[in-house]
HTML snippet that shows the backbone in 3Dmol.js (N, CA, C, O; Angstrom):
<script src="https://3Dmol.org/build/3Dmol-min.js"></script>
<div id="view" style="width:600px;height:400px;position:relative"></div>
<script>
const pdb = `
ATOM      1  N   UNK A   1       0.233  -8.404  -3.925  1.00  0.00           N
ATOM      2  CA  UNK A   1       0.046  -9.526  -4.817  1.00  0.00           C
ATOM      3  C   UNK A   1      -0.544  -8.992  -6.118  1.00  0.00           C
ATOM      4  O   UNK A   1      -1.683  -8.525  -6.087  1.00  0.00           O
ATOM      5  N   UNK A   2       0.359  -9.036  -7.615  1.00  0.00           N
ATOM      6  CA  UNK A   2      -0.297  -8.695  -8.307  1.00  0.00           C
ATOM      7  C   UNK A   2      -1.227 -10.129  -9.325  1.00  0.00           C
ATOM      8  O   UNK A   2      -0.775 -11.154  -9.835  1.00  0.00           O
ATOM      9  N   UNK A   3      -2.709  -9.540  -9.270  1.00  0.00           N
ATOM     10  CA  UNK A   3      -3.774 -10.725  -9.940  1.00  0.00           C
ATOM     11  C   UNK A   3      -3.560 -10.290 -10.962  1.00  0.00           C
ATOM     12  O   UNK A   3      -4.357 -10.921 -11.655  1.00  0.00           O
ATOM     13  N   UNK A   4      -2.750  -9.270 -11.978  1.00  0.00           N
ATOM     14  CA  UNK A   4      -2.995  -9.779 -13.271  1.00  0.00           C
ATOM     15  C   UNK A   4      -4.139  -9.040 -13.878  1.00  0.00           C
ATOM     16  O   UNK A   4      -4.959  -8.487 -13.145  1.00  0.00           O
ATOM     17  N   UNK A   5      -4.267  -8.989 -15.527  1.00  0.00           N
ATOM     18  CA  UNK A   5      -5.217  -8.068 -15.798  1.00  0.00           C
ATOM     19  C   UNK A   5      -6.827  -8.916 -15.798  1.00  0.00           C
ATOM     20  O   UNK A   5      -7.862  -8.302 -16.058  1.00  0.00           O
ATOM     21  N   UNK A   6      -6.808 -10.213 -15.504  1.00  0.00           N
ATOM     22  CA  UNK A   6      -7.958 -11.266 -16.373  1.00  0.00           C
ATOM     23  C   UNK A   6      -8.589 -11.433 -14.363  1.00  0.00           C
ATOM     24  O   UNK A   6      -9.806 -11.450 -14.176  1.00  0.00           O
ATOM     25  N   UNK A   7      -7.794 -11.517 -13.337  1.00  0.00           N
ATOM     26  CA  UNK A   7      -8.534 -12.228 -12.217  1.00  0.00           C
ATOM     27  C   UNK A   7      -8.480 -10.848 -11.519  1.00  0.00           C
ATOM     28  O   UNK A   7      -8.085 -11.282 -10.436  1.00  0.00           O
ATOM     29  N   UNK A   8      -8.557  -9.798 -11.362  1.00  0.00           N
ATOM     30  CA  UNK A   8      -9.271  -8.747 -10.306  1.00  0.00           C
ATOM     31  C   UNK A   8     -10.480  -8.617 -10.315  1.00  0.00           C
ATOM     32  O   UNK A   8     -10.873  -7.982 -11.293  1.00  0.00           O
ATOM     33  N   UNK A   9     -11.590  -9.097  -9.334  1.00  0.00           N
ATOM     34  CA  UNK A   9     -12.600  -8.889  -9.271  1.00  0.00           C
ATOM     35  C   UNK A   9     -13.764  -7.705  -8.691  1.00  0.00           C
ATOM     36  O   UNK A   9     -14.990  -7.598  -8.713  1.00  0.00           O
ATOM     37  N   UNK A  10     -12.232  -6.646  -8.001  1.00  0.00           N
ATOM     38  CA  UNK A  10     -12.636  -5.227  -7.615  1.00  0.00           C
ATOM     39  C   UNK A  10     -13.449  -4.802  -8.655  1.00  0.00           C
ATOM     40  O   UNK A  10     -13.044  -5.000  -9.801  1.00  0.00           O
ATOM     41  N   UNK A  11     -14.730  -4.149  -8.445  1.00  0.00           N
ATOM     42  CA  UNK A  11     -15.890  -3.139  -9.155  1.00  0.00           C
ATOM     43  C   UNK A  11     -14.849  -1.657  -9.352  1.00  0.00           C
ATOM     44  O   UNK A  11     -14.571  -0.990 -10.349  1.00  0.00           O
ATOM     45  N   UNK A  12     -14.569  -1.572  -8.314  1.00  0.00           N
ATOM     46  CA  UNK A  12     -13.155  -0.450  -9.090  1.00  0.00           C
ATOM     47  C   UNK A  12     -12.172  -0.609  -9.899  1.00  0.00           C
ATOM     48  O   UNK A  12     -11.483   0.379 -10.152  1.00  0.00           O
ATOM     49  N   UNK A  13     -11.836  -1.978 -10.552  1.00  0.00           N
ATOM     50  CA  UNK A  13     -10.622  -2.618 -11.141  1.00  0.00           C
ATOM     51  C   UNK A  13     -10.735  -1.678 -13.018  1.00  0.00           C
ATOM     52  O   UNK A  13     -11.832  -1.605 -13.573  1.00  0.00           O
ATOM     53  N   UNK A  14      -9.772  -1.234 -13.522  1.00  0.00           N
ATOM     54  CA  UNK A  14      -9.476  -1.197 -14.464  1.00  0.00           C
ATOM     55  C   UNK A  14      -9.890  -2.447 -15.619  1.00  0.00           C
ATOM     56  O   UNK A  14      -8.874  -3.130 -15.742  1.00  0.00           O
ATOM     57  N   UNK A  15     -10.659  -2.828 -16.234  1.00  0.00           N
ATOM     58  CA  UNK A  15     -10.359  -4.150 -16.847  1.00  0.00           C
ATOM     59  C   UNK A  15      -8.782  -3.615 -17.652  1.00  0.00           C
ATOM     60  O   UNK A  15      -8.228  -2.518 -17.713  1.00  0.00           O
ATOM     61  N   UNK A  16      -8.411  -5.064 -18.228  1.00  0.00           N
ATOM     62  CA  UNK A  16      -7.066  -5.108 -18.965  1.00  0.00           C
ATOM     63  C   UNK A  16      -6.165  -4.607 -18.337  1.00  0.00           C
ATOM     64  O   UNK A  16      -5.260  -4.284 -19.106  1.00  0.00           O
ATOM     65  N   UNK A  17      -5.882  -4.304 -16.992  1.00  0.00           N
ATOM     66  CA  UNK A  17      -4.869  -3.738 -16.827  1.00  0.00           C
ATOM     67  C   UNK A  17      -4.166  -4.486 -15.037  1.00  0.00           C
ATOM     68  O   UNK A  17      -5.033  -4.954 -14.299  1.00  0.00           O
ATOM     69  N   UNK A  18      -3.004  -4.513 -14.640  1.00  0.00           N
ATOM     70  CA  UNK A  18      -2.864  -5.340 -13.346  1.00  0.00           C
ATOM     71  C   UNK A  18      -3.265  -4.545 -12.410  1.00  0.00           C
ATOM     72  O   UNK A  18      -3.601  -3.363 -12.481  1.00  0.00           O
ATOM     73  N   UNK A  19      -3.199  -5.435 -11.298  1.00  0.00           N
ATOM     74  CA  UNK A  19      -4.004  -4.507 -10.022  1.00  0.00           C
ATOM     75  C   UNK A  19      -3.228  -4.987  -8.826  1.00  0.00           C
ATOM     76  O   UNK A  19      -3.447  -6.198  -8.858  1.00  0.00           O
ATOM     77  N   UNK A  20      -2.676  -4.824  -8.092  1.00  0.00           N
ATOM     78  CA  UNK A  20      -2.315  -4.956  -6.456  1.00  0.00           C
ATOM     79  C   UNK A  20      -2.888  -4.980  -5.643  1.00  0.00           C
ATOM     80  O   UNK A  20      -3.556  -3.975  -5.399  1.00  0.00           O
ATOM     81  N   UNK A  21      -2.957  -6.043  -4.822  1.00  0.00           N
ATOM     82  CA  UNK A  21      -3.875  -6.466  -3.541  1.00  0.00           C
ATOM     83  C   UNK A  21      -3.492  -6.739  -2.574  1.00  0.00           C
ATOM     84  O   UNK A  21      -3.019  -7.861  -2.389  1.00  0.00           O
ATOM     85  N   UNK A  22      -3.577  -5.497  -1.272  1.00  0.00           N
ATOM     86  CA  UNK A  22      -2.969  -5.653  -0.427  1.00  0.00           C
ATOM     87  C   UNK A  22      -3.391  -6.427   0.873  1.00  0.00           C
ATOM     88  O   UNK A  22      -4.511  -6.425   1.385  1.00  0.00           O
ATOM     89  N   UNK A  23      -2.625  -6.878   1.166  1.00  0.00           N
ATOM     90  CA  UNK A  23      -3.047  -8.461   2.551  1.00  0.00           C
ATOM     91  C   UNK A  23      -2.658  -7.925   3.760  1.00  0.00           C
ATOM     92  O   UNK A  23      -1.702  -7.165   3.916  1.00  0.00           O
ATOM     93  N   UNK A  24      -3.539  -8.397   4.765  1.00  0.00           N
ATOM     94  CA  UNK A  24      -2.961  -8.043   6.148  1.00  0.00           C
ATOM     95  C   UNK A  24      -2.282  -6.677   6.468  1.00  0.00           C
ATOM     96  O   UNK A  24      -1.128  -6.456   6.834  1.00  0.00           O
ATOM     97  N   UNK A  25      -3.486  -5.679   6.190  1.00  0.00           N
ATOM     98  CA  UNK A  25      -3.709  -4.284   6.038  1.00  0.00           C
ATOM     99  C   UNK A  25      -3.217  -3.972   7.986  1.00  0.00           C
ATOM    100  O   UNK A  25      -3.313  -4.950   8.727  1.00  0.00           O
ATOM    101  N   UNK A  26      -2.817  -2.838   8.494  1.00  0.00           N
ATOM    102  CA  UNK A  26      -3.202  -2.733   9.572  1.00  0.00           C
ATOM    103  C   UNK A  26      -3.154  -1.078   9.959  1.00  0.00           C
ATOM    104  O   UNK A  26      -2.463  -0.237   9.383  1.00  0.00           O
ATOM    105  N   UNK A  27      -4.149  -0.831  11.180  1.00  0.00           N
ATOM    106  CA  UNK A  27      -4.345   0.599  10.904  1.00  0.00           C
ATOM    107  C   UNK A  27      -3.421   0.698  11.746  1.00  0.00           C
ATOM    108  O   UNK A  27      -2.876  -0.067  12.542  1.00  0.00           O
ATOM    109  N   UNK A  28      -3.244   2.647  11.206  1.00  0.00           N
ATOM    110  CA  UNK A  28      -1.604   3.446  12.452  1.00  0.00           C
ATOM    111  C   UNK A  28      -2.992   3.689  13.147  1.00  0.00           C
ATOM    112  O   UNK A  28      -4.096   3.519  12.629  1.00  0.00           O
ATOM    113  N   UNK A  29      -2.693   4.162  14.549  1.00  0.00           N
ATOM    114  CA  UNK A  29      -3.330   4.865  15.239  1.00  0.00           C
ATOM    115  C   UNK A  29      -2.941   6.135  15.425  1.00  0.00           C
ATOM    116  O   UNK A  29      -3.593   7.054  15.920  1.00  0.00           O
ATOM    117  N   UNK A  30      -1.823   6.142  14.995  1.00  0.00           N
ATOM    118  CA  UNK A  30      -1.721   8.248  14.656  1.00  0.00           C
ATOM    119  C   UNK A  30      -1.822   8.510  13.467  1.00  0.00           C
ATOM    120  O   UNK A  30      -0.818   7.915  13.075  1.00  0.00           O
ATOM    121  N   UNK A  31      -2.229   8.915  12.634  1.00  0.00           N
ATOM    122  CA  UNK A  31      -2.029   9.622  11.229  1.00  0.00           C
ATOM    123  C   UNK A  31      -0.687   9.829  10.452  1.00  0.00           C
ATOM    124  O   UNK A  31       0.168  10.523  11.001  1.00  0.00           O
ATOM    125  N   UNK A  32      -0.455   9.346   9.357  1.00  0.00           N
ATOM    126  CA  UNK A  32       1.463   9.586   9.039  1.00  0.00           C
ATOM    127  C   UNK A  32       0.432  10.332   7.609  1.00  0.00           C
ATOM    128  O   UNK A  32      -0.272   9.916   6.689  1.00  0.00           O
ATOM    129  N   UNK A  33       0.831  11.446   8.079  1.00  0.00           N
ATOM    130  CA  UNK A  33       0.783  12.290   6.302  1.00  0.00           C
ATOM    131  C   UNK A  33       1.213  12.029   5.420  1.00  0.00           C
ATOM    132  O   UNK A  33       2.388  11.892   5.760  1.00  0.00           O
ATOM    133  N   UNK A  34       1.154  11.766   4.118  1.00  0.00           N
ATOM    134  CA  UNK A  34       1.743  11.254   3.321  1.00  0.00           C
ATOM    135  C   UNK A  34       0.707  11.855   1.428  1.00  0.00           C
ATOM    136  O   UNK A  34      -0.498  11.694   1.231  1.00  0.00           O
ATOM    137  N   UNK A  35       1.712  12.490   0.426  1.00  0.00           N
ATOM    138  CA  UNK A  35       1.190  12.270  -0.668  1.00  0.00           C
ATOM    139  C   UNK A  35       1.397  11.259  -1.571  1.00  0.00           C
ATOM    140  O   UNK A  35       2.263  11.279  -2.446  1.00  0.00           O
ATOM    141  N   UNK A  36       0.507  10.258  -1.345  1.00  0.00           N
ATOM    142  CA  UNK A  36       0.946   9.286  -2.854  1.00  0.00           C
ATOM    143  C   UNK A  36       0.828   9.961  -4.079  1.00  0.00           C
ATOM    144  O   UNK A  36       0.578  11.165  -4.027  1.00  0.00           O
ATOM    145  N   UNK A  37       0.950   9.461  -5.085  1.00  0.00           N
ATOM    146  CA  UNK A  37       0.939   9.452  -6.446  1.00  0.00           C
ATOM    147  C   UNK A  37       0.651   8.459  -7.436  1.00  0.00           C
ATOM    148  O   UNK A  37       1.148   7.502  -6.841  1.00  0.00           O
ATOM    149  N   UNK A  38       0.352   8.124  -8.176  1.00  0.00           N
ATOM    150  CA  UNK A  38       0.025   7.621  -9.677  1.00  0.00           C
ATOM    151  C   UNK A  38       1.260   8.004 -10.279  1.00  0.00           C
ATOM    152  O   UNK A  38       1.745   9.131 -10.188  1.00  0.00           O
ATOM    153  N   UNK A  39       1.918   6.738 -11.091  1.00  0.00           N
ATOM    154  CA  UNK A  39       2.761   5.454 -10.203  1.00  0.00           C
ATOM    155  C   UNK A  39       2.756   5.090  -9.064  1.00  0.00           C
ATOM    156  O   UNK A  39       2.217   5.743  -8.170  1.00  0.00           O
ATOM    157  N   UNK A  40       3.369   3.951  -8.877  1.00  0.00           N
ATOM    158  CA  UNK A  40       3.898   3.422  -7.573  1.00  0.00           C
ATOM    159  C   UNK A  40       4.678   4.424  -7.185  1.00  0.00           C
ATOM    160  O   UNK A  40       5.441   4.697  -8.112  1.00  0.00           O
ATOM    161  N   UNK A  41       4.952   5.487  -5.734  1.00  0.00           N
ATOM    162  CA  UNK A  41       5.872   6.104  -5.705  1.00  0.00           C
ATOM    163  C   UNK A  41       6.944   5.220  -4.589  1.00  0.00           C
ATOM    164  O   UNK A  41       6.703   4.019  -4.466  1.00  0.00           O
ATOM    165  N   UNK A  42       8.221   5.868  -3.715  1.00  0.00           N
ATOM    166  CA  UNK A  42       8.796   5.084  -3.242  1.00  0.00           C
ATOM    167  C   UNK A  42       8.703   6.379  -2.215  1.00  0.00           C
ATOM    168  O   UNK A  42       9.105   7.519  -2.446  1.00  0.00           O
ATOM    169  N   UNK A  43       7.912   5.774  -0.744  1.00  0.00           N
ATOM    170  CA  UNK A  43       8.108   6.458   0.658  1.00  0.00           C
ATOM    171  C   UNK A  43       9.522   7.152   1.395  1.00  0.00           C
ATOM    172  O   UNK A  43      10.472   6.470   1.779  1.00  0.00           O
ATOM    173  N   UNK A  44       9.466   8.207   1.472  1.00  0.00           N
ATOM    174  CA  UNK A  44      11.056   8.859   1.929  1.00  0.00           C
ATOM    175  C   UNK A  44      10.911   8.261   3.601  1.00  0.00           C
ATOM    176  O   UNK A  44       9.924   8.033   4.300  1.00  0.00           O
ATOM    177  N   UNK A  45      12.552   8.125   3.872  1.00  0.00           N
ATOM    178  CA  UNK A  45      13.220   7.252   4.695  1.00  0.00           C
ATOM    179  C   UNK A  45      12.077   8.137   6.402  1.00  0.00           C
ATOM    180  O   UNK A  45      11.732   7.438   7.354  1.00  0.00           O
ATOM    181  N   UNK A  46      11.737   9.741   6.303  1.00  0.00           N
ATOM    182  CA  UNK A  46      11.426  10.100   7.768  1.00  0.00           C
ATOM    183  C   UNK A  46       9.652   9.599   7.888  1.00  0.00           C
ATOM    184  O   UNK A  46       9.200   9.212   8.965  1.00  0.00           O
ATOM    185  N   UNK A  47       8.773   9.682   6.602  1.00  0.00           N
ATOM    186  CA  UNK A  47       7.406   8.987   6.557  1.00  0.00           C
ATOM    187  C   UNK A  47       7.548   6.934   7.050  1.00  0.00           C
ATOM    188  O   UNK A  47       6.753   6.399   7.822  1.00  0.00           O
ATOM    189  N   UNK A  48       8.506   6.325   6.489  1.00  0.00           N
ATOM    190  CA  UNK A  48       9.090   5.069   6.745  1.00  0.00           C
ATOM    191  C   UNK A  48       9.426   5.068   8.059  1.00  0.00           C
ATOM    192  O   UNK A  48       9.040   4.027   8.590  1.00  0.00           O
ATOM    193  N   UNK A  49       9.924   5.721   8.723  1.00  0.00           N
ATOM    194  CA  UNK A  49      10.429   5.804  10.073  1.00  0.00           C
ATOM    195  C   UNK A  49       9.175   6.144  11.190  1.00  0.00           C
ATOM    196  O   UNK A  49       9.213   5.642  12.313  1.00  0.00           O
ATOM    197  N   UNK A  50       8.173   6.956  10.810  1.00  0.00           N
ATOM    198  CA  UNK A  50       6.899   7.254  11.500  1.00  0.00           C
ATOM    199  C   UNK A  50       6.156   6.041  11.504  1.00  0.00           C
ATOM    200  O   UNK A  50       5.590   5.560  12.486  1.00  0.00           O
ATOM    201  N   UNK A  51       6.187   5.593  10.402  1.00  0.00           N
ATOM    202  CA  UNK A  51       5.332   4.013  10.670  1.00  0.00           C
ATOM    203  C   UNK A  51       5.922   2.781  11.148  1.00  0.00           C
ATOM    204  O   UNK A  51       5.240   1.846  11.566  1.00  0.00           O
ATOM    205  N   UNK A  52       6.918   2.776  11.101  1.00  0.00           N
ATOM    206  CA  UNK A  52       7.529   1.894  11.766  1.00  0.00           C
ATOM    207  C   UNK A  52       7.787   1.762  13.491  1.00  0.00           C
ATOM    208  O   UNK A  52       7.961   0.798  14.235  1.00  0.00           O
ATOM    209  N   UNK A  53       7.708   3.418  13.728  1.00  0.00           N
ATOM    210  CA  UNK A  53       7.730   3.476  14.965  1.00  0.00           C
ATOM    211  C   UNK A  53       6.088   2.754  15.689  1.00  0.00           C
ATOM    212  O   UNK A  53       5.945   2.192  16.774  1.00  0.00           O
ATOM    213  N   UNK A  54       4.763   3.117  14.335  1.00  0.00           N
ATOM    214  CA  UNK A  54       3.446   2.495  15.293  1.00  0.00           C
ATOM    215  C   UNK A  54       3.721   1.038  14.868  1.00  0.00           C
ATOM    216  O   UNK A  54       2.757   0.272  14.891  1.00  0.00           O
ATOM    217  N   UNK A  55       4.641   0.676  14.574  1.00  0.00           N
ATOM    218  CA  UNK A  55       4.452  -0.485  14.292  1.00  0.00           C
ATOM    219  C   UNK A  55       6.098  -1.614  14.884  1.00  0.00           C
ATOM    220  O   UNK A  55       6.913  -2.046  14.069  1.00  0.00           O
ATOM    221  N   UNK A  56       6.174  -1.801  16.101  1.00  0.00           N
ATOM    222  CA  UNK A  56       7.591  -1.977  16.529  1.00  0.00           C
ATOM    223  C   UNK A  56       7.659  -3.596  16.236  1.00  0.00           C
ATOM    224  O   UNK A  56       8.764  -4.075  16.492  1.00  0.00           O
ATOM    225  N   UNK A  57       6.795  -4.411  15.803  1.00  0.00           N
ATOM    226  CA  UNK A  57       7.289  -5.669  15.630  1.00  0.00           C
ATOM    227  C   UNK A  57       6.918  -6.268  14.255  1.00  0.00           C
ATOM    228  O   UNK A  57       6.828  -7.458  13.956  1.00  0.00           O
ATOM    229  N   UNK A  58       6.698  -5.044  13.393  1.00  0.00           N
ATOM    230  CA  UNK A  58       7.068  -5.035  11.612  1.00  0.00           C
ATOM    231  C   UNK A  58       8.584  -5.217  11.534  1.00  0.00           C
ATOM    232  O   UNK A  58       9.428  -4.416  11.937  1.00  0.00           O
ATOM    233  N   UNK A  59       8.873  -6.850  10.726  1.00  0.00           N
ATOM    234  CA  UNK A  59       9.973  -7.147   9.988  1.00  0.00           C
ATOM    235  C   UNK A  59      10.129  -6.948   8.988  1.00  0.00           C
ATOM    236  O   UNK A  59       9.822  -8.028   8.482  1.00  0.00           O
ATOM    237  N   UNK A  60      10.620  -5.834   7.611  1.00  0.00           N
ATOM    238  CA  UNK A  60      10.191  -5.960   6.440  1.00  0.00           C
ATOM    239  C   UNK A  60      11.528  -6.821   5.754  1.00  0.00           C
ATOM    240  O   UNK A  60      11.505  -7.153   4.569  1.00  0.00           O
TER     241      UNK A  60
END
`;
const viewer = $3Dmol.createViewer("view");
viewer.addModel(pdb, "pdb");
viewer.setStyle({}, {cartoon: {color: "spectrum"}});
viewer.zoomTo();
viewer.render();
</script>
């Protein structure tokens, strides 16, 4: 959900700038390695496939 640069109330928030807030977080119970990045990056199809497996009744 993006709030926009005026309603994020995170102490970590950037002012002026949008922020993403993620809902209904849930933990893996195995570890999926993964490097994000700064941008948004886009997850390759075998990291997507590891989480999906801890997760068998995720509809996306």
């Amino acid at each position: 959900m993006d709030q926009g640069p005026d309603k994020c109330t995170s102490p970590w928030a950037e002012r002026g700038a949008h922020h993403l807030v993620l809902e209904d977080v849930q933990e893996l119970a195995l570890p999926v390695p993964a490097t994000g990045a700064l941008p948004a990056w886009k997850p390759t199809p075998d990291l997507l496939a590891q989480v999906f497996q801890q997760l068998p009744d995720f509809r996306p």
